[in-house]
N, C-alpha and C positions, 0 to 999 in steps of 0.2 A: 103274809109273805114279806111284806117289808118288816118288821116286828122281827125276823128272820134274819135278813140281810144287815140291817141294823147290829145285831147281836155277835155276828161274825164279822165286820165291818170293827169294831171297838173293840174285839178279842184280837183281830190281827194288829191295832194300832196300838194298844196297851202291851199286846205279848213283845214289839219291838222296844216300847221305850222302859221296859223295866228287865230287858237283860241284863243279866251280872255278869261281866267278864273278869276270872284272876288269870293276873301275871305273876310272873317273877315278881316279890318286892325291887323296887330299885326308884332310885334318885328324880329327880327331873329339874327343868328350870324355865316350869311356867311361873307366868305372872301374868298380873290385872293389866292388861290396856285400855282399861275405863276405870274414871274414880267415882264415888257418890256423888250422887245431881248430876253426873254430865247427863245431855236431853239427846237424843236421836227421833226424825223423823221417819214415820214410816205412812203406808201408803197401801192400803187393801183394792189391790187393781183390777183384781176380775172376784166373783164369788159368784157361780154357777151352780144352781142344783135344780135338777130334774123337776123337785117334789120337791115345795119347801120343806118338807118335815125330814129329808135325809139331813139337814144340817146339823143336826143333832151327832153325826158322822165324827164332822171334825170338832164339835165345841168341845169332845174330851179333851184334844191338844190345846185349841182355840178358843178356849171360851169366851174371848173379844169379840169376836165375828158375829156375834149377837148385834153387837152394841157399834159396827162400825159401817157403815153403808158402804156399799160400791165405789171407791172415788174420791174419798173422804181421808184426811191424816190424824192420825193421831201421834201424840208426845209420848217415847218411851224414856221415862228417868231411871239410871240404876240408882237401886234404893241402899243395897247392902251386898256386902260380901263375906264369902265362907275364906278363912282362912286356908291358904297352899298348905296343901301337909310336902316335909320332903321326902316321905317315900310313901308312896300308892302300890297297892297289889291288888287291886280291882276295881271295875269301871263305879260301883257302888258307892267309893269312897273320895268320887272326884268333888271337886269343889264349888258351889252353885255361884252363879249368880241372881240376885234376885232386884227383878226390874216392875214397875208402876206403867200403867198406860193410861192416858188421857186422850180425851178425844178432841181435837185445836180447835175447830169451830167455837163448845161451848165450856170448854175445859171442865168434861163432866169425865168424872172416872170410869174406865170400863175394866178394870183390872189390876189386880195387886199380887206380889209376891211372884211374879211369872218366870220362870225358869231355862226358859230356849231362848233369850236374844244376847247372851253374851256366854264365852266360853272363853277360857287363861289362854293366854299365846305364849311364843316365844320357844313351845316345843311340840309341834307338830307330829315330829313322827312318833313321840312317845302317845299323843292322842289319839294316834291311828295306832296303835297298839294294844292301851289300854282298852280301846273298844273294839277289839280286832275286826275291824272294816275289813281287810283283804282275804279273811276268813268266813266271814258271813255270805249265805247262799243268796244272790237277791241282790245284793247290796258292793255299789261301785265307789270307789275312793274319788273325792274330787280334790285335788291336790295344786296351782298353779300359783304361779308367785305372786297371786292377790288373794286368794279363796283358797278356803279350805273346807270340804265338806261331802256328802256323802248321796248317793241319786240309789233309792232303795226299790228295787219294781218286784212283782207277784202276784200273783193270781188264785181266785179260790172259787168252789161252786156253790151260790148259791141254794134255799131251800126249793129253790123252784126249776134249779137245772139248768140256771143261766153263770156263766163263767164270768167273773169278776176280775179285771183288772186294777192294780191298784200302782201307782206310781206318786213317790214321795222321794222330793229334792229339797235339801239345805245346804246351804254355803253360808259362810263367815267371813268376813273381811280379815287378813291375818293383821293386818296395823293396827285394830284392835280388840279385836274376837267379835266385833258387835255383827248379828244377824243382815244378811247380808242380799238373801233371796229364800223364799220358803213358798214351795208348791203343794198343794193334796191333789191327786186327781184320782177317780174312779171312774172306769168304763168297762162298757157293754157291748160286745158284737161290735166295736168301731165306733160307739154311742154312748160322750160322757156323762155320766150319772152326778161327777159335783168335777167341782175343777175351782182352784182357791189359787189365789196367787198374790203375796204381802210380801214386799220391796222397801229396804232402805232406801225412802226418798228426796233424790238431791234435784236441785235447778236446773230446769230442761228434761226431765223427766218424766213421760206422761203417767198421769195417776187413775187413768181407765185402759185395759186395753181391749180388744176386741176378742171374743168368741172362735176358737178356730173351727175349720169348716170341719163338719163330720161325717163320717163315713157313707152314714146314711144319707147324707144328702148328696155325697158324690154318687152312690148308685141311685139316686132317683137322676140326677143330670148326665149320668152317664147312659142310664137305662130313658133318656127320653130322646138324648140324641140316638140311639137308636133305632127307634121306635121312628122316628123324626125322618131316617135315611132309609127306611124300610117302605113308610107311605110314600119318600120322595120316587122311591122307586118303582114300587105299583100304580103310580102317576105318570110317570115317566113312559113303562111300559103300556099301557092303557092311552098314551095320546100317539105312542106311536103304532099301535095296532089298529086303530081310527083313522090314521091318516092317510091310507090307500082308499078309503072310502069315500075319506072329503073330496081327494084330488077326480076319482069318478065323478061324483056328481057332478067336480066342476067344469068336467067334460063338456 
């Protein structure tokens, strides 16, 4: 079953990161807001999974996550850049960036050549174009005058007939495209199954956060305060159907 879940878990997250969108050929006026060697810190604040072996989920995107504990920072340097073309007619022929990750404790590499923590700025709506965000089913535009980026949610069923949540947020800083917030989460019945969360991290910033509460465990606290007011009550009732008794005796 998991072998299963797995398999469709990587077919949903690969089927989104290698859509081809064509446009119109037309112009733009993006550029680099990072140069070679600038360093950015980042910060793996939650990594939740059910079942260690679902991690295997996100290292398709993530293959750091291995190599980065709970809490812990690592140094991202960009390493190289792909050339702006000036005219783009499909999301296929945008321009990469490609960034190195180090882990700051023992400045041990955990990753090279990595492709999501910087994207060109300076033309926004053409990248919400190129990638047609306000056309894809699932998938919400995050747009405000710091971040730019995209909160993806859907659902699928399982081999085993359990219904699958999937919800996937990135933002980017627009001052300079660097990766700016990045979520994976998967859940069940109100029951998350992994839930990741890796933050550009500045001072004052916590670099753990906590677990939010689940579903499940609100109907076990809800279903015991019940339970809870139900004996209060059969207690209740039972000391006062007693108490015509007492008051005889004490005749």
């Amino acid at each position: 079953m998991k072998q299963r879940i797995f398999a469709l878990l990587l077919l949903t997250v690969v089927a989104i990161s290698t859509i081809s969108i064509s446009v119109e050929a037309q112009t733009n006026t993006l550029e680099w807001g990072v140069s070679v060697d600038d360093e950015f810190t980042y910060v793996l604040q939650r990594a939740y999974f059910v079942d260690p072996a679902y991690m295997v989920v996100v290292e398709e995107d993530l293959p750091y996550i291995t190599y980065l504990p709970v809490g812990e920072k690592a140094t991202m340097r960009a390493a190289e850049f792909d050339a702006i073309p000036s005219l783009i007619n499909e999301s296929s022929q945008m321009p990469l960036a490609y960034c190195d990750l180090v882990r700051a404790n023992d400045s041990v590499s955990i990753a090279t050549n990595q492709t999501g923590f910087i994207v060109p700025i300076g033309d926004w709506n053409f990248l919400t174009e190129i990638a047609n965000i306000t056309g894809l089913h699932g998938v919400t535009l995050i747009d405000t005058a710091d971040e730019w980026g995209t909160v993806g949610t859907g659902t699928f069923q399982a081999g085993d007939g359990s219904i699958i949540s999937i919800y996937i947020e990135v933002r980017y800083e627009k001052e300079n495209g660097t990766l700016n917030y990045l979520r994976h989460k998967y859940a069940t019945l109100g029951t998350d199954l992994i839930d990741v969360v890796l933050v550009n991290w500045h001072d004052g910033m916590p670099t753990v956060i906590g677990a939010e509460i689940q579903l499940s465990t609100i109907l076990i606290i809800v279903i015991g305060g019940v339970v809870g007011i139900i004996i209060a009550f059969i207690v209740i009732q039972w000391y006062r159907s007693k108490k015509p008794i007492v008051r005889k005796l004490g005749e």
